[in-house]
Backbone as XML, in Angstrom:
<?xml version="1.0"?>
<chain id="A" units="angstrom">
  <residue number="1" name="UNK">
    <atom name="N" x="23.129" y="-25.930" z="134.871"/>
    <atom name="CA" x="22.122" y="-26.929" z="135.132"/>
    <atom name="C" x="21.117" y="-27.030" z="133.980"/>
  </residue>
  <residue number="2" name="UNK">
    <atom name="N" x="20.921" y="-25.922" z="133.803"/>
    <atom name="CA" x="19.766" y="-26.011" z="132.769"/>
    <atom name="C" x="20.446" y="-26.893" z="131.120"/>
  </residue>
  <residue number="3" name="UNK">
    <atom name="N" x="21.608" y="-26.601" z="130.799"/>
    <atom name="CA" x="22.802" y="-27.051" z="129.836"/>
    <atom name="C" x="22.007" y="-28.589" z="129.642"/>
  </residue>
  <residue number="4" name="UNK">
    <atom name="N" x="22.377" y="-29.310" z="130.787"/>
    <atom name="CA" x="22.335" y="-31.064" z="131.144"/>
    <atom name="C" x="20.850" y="-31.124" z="131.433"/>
  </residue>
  <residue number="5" name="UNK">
    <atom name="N" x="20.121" y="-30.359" z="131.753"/>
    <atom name="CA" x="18.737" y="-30.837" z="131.969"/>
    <atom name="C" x="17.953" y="-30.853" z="130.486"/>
  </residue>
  <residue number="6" name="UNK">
    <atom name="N" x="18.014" y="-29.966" z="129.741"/>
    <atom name="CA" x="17.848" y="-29.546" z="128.234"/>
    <atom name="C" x="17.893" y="-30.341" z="127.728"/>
  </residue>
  <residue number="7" name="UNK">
    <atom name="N" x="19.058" y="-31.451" z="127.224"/>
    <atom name="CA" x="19.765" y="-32.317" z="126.523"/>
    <atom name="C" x="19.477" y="-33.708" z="127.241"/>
  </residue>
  <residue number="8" name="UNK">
    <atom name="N" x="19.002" y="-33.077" z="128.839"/>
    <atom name="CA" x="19.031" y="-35.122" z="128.606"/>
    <atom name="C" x="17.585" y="-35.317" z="128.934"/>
  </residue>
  <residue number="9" name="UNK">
    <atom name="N" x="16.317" y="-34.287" z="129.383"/>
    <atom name="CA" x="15.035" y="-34.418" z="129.096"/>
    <atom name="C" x="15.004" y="-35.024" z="127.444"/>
  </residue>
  <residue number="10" name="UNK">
    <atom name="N" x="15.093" y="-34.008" z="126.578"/>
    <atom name="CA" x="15.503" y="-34.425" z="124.786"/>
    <atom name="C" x="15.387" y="-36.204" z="124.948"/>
  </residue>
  <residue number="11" name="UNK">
    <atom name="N" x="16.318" y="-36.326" z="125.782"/>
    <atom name="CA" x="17.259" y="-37.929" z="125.031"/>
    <atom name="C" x="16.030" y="-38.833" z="125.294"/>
  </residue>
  <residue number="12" name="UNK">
    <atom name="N" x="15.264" y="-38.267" z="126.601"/>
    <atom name="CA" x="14.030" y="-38.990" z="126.889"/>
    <atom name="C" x="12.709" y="-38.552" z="126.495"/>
  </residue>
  <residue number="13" name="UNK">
    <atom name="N" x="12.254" y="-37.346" z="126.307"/>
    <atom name="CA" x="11.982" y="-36.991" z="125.752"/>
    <atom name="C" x="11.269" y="-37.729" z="124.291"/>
  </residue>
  <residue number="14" name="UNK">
    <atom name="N" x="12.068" y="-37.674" z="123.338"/>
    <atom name="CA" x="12.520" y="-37.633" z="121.634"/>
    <atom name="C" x="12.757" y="-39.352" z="121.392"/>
  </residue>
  <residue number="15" name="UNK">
    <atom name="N" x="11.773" y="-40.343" z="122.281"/>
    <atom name="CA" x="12.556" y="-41.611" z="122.183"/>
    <atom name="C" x="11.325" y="-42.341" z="122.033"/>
  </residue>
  <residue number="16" name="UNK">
    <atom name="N" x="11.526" y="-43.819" z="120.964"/>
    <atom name="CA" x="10.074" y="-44.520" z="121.718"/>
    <atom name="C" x="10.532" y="-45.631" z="121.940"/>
  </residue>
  <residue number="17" name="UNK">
    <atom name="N" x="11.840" y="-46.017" z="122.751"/>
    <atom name="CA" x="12.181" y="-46.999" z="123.124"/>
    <atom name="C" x="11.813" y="-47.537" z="124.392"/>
  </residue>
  <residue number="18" name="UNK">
    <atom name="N" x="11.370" y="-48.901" z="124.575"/>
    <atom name="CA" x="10.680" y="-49.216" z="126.044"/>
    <atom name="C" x="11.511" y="-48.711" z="127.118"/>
  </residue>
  <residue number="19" name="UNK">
    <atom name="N" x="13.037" y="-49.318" z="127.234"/>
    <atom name="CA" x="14.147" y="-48.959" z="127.776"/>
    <atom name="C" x="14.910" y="-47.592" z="127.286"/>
  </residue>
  <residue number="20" name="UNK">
    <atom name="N" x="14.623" y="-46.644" z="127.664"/>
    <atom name="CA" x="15.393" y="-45.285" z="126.759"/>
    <atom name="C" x="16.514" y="-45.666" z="128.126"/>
  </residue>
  <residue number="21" name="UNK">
    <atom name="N" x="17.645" y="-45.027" z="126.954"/>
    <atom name="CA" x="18.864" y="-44.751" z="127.863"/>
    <atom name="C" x="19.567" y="-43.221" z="127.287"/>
  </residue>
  <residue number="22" name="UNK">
    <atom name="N" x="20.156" y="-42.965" z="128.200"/>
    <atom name="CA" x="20.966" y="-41.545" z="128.084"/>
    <atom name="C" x="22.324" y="-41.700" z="128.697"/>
  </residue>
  <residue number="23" name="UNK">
    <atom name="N" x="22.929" y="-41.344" z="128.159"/>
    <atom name="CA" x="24.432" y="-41.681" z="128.285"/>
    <atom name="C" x="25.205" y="-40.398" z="128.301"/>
  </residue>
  <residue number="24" name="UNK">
    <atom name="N" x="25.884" y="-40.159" z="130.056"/>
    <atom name="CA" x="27.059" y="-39.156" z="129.787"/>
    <atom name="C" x="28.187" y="-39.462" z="129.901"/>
  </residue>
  <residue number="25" name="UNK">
    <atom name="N" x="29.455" y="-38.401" z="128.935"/>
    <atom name="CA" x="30.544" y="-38.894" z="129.409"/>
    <atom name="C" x="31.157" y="-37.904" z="129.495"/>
  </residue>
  <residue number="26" name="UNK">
    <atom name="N" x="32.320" y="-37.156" z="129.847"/>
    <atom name="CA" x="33.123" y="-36.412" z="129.735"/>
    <atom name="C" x="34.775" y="-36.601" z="129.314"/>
  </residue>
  <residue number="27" name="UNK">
    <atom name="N" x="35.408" y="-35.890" z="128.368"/>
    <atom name="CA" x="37.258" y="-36.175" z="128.418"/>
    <atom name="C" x="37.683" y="-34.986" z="128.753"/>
  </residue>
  <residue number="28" name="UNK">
    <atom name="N" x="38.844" y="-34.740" z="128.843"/>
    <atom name="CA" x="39.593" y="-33.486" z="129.139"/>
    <atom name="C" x="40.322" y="-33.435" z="127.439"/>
  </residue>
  <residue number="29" name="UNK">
    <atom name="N" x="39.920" y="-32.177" z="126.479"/>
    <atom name="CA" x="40.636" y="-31.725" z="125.529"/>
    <atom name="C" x="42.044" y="-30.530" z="125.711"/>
  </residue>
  <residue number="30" name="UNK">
    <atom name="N" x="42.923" y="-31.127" z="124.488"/>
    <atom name="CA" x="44.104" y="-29.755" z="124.258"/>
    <atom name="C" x="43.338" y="-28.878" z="124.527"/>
  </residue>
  <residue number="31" name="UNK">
    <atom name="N" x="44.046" y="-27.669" z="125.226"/>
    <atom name="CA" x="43.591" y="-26.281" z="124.839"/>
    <atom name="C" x="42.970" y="-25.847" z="126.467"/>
  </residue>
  <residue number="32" name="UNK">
    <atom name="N" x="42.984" y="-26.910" z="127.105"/>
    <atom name="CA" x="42.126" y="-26.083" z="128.303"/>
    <atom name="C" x="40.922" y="-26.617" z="128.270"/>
  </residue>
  <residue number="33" name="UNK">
    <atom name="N" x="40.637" y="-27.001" z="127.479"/>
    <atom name="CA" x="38.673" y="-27.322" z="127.304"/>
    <atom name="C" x="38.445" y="-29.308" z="127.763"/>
  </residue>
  <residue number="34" name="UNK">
    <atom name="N" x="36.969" y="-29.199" z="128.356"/>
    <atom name="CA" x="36.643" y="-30.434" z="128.369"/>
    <atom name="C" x="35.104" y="-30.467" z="127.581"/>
  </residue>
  <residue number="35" name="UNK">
    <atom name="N" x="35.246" y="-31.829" z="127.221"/>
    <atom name="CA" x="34.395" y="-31.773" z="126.306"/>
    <atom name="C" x="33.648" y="-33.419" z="126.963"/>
  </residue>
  <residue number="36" name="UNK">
    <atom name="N" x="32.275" y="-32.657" z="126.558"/>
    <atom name="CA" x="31.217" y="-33.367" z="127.055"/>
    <atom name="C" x="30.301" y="-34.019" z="126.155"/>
  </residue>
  <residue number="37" name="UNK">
    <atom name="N" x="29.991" y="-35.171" z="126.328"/>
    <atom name="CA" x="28.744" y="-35.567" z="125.132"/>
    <atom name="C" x="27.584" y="-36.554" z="125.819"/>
  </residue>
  <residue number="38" name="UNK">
    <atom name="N" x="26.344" y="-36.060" z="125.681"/>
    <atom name="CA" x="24.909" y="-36.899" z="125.961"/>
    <atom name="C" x="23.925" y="-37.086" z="124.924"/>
  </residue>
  <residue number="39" name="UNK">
    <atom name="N" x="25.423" y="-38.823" z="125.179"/>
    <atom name="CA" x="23.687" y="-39.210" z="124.158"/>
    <atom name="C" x="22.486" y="-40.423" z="124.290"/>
  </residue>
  <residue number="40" name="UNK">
    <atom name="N" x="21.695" y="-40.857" z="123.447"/>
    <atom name="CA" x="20.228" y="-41.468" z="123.645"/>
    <atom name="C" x="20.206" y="-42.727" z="122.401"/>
  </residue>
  <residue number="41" name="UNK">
    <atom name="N" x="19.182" y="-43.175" z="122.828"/>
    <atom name="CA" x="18.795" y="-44.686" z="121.657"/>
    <atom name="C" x="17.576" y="-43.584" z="121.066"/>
  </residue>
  <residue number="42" name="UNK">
    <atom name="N" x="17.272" y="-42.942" z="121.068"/>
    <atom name="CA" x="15.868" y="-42.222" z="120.825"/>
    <atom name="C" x="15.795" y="-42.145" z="119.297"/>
  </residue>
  <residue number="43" name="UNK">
    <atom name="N" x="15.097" y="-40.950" z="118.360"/>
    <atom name="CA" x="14.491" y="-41.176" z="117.317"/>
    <atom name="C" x="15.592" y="-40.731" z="116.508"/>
  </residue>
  <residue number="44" name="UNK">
    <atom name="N" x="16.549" y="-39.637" z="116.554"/>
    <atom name="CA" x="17.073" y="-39.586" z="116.169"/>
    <atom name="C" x="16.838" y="-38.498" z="115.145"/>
  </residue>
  <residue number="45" name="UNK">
    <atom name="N" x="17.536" y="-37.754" z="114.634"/>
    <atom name="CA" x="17.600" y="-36.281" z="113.724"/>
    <atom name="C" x="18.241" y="-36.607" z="112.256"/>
  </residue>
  <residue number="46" name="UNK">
    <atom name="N" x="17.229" y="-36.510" z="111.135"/>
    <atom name="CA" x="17.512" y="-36.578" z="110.167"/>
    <atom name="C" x="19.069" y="-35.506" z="109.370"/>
  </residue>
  <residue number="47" name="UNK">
    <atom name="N" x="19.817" y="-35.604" z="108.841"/>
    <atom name="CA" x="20.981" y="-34.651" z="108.617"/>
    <atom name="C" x="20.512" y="-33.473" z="108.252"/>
  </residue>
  <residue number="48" name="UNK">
    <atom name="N" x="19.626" y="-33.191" z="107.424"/>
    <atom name="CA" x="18.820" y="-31.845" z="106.684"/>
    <atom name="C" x="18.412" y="-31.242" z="108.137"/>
  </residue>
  <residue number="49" name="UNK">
    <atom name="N" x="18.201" y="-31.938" z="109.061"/>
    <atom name="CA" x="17.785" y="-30.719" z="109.849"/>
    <atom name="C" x="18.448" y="-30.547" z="110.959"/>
  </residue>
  <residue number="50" name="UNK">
    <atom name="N" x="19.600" y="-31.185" z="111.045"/>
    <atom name="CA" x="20.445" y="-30.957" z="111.898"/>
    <atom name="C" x="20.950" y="-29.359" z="112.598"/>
  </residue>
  <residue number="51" name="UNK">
    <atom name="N" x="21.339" y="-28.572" z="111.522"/>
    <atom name="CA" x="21.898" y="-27.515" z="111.932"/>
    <atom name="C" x="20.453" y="-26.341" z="112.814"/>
  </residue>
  <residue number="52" name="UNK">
    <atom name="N" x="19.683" y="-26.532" z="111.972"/>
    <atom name="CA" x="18.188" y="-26.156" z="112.199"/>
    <atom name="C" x="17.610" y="-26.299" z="113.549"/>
  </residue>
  <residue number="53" name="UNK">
    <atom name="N" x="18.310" y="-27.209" z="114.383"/>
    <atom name="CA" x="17.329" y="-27.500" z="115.731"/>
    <atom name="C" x="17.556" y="-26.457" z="116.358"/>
  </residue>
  <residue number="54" name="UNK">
    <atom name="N" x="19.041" y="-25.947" z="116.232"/>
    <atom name="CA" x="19.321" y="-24.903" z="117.166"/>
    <atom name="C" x="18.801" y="-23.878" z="117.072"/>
  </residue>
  <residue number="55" name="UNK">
    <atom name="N" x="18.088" y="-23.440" z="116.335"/>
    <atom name="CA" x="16.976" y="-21.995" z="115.898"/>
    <atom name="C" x="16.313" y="-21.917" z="116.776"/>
  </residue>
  <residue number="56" name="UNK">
    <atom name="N" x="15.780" y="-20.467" z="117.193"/>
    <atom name="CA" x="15.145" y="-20.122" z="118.307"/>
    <atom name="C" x="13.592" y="-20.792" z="117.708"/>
  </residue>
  <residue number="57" name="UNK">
    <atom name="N" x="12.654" y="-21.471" z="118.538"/>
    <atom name="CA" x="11.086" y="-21.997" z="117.884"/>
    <atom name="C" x="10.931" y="-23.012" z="116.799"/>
  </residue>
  <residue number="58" name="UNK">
    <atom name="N" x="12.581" y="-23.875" z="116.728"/>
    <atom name="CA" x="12.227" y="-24.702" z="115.600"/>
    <atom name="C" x="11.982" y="-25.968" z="116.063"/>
  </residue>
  <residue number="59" name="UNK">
    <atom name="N" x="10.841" y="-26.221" z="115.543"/>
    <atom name="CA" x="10.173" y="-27.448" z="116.206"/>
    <atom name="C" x="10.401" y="-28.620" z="114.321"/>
  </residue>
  <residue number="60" name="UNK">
    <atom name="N" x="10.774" y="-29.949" z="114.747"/>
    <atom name="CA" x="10.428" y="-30.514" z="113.738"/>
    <atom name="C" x="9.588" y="-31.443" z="113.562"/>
  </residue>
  <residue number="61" name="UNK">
    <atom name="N" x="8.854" y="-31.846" z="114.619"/>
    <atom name="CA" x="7.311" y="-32.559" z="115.019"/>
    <atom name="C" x="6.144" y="-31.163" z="115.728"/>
  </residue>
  <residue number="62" name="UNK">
    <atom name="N" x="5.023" y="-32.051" z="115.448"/>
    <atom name="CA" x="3.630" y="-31.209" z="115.869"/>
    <atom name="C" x="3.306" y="-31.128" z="117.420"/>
  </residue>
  <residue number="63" name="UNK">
    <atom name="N" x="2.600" y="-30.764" z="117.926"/>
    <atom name="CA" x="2.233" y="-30.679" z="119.225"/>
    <atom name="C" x="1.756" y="-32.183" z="119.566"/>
  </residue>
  <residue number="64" name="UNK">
    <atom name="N" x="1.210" y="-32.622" z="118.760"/>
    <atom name="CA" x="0.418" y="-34.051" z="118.990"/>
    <atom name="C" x="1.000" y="-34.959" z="118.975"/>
  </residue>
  <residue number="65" name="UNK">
    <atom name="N" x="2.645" y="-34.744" z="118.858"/>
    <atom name="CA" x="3.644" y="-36.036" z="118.726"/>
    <atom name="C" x="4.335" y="-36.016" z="119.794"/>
  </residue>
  <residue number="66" name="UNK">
    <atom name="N" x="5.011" y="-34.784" z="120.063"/>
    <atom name="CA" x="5.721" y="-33.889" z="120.995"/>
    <atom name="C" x="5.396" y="-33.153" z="121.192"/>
  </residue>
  <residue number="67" name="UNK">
    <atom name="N" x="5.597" y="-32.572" z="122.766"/>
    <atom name="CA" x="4.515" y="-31.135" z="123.402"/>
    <atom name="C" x="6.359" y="-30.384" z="123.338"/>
  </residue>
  <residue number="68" name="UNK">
    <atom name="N" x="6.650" y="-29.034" z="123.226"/>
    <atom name="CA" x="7.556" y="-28.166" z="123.743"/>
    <atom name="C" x="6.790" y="-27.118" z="122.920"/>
  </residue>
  <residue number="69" name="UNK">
    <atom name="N" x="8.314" y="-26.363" z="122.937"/>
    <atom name="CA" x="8.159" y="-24.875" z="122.747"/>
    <atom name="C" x="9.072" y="-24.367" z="120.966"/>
  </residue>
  <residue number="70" name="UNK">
    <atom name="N" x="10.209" y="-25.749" z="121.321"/>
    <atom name="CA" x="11.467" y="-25.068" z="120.389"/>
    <atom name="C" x="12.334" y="-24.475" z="120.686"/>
  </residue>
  <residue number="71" name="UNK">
    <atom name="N" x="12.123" y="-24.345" z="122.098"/>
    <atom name="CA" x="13.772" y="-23.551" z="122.577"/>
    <atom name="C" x="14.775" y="-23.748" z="123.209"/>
  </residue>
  <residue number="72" name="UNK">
    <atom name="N" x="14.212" y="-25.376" z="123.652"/>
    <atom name="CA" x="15.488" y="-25.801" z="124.461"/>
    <atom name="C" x="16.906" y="-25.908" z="123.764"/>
  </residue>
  <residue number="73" name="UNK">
    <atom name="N" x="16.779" y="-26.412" z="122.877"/>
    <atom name="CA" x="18.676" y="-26.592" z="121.777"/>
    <atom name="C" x="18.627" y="-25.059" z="121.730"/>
  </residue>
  <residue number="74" name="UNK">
    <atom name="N" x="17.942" y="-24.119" z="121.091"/>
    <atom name="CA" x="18.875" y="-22.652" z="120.661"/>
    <atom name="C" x="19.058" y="-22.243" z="122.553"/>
  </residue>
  <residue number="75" name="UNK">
    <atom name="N" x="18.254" y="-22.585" z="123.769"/>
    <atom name="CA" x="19.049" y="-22.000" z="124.620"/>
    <atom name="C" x="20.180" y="-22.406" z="125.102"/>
  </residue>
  <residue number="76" name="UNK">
    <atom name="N" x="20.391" y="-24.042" z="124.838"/>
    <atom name="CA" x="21.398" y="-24.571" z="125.181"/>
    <atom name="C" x="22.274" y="-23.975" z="124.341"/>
  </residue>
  <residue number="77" name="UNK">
    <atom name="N" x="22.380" y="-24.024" z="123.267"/>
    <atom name="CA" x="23.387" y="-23.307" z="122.197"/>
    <atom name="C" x="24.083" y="-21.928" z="122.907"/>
  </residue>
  <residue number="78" name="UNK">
    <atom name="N" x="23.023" y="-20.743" z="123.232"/>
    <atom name="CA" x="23.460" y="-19.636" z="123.889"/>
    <atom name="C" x="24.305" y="-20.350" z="125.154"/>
  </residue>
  <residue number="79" name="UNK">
    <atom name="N" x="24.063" y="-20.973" z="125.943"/>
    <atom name="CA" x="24.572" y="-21.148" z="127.515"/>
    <atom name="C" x="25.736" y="-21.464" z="126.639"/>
  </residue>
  <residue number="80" name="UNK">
    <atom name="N" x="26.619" y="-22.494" z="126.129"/>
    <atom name="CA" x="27.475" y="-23.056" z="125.652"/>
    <atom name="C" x="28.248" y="-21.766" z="125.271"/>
  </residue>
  <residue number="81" name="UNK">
    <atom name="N" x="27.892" y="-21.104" z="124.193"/>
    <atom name="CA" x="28.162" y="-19.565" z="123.600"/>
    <atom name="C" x="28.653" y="-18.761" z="124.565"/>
  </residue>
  <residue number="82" name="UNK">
    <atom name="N" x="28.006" y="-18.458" z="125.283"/>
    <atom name="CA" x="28.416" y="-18.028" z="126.884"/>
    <atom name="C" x="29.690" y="-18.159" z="127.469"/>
  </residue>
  <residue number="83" name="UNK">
    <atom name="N" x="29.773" y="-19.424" z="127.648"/>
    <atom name="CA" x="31.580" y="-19.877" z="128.109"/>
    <atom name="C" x="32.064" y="-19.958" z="126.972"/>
  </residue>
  <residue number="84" name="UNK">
    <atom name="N" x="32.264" y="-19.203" z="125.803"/>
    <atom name="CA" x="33.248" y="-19.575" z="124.636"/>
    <atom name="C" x="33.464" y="-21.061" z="124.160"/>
  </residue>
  <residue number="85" name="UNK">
    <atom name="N" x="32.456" y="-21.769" z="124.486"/>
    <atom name="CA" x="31.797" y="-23.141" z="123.762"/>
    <atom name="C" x="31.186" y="-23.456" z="122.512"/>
  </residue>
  <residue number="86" name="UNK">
    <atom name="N" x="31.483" y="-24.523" z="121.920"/>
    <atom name="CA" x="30.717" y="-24.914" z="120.927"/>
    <atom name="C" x="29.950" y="-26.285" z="120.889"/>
  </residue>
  <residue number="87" name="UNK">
    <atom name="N" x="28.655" y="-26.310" z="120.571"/>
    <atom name="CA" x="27.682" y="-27.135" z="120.558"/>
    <atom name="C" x="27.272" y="-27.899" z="119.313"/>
  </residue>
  <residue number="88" name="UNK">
    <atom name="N" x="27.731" y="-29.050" z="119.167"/>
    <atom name="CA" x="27.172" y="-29.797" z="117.821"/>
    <atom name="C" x="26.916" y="-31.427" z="118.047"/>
  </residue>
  <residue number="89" name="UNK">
    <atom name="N" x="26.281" y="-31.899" z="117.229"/>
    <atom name="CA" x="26.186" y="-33.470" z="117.565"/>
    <atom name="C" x="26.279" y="-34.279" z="116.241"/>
  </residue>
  <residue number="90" name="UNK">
    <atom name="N" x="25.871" y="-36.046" z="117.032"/>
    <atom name="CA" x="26.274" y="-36.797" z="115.870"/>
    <atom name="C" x="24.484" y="-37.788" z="115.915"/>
  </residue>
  <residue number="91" name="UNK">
    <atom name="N" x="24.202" y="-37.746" z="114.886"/>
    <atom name="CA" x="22.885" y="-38.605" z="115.057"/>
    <atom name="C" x="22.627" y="-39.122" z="113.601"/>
  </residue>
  <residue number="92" name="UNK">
    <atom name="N" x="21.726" y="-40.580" z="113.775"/>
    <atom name="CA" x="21.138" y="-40.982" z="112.906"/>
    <atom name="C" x="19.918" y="-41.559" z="113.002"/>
  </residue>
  <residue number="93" name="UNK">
    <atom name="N" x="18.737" y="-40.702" z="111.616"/>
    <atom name="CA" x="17.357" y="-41.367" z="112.488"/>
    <atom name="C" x="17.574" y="-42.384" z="112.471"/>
  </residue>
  <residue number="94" name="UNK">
    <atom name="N" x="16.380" y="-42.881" z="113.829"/>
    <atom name="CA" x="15.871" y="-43.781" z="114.091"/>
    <atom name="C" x="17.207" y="-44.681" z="115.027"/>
  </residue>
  <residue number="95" name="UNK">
    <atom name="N" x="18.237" y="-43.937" z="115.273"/>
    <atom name="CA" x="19.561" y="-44.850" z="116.104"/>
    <atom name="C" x="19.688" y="-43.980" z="117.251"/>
  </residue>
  <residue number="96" name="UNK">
    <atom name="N" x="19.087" y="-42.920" z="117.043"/>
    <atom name="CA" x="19.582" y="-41.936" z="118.988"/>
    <atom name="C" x="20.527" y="-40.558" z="117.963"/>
  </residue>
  <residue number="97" name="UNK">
    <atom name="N" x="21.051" y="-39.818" z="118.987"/>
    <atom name="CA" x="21.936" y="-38.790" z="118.926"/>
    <atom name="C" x="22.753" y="-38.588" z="120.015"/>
  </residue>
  <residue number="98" name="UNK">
    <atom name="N" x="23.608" y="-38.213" z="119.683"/>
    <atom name="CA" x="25.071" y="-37.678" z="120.870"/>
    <atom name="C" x="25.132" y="-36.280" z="120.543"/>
  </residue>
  <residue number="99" name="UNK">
    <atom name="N" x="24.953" y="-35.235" z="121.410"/>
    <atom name="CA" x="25.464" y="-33.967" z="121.386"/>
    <atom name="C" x="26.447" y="-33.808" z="122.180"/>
  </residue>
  <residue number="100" name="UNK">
    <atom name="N" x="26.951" y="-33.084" z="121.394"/>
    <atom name="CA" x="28.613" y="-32.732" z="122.020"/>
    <atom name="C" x="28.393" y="-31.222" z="122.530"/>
  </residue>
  <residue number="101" name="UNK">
    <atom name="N" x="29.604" y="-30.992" z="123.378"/>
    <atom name="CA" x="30.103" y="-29.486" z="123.796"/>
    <atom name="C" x="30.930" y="-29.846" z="124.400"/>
  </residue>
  <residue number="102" name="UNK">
    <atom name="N" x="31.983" y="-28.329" z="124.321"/>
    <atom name="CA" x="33.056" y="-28.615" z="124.879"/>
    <atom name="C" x="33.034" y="-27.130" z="125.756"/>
  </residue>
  <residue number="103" name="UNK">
    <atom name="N" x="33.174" y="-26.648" z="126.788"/>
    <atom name="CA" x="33.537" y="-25.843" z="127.797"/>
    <atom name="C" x="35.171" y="-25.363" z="127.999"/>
  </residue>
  <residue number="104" name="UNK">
    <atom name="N" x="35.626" y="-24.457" z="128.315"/>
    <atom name="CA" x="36.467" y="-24.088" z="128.979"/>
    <atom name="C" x="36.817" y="-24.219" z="130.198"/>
  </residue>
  <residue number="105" name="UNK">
    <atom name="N" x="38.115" y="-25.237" z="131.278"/>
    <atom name="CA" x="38.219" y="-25.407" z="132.143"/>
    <atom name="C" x="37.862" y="-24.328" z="133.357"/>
  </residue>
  <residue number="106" name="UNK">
    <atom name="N" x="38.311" y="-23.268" z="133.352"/>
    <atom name="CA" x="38.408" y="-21.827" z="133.889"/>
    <atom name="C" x="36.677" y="-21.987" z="134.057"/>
  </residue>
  <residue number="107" name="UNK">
    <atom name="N" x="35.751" y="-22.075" z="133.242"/>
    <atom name="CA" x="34.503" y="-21.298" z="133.135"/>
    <atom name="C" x="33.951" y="-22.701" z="134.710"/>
  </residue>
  <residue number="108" name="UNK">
    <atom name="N" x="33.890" y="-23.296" z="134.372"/>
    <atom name="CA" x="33.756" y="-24.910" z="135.040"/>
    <atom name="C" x="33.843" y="-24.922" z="136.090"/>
  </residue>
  <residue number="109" name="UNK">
    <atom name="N" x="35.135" y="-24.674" z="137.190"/>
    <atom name="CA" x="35.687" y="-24.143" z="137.924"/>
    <atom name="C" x="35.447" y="-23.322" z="138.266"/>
  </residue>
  <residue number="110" name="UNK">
    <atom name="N" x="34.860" y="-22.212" z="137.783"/>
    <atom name="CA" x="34.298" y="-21.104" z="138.423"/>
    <atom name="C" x="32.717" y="-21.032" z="138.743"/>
  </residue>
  <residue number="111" name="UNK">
    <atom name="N" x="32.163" y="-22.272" z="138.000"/>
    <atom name="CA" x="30.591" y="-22.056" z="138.413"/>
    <atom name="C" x="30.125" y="-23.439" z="139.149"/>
  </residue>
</chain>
């Protein structure tokens, strides 16, 4: 729960569109795994700091723009990590972002 709440607060969150939208979808991948992606019209993540969000406290706006902490992506990252998942996305400022993950069927099924 916390996975989907993380990522799609963010999408609303991280947006200054009158209409924000958040978009889920899911496919079933080779291998056993399904893979999930939520994404937003929001502000969008420059490439330089892409890999960076996932750091435990990395904030890339001030308190006065955005209120958090910095830890929602590195905990989502761990939960994902957890079920033998991997967590990455596709974004361009100022167009939104899609984060991806993909899960293991077995793990899914069992929780």
């Amino acid at each position: 729960h916390q996975l989907f709440q993380n990522l799609i607060e963010n999408g609303l969150k991280y947006n200054k569109n009158e209409a924000p939208k958040v978009e889920l979808n899911y496919k079933e991948k080779q291998g056993g795994k399904i893979e999930f992606s939520i994404g937003d019209n929001g502000i969008g993540i420059k490439p330089a700091y892409q890999k960076d969000i996932f750091k435990m406290f990395k904030r890339l706006h001030n308190h006065e723009e955005y209120s958090g902490t910095g830890i929602g992506l590195a905990i989502c990252k761990r939960i994902v990590a957890q079920y033998q998942g991997e967590l990455w996305l596709e974004s361009e400022e100022g167009k939104g972002s899609v984060f991806f993950f993909d899960l293991p069927v077995a793990s899914i099924e069992m929780n």
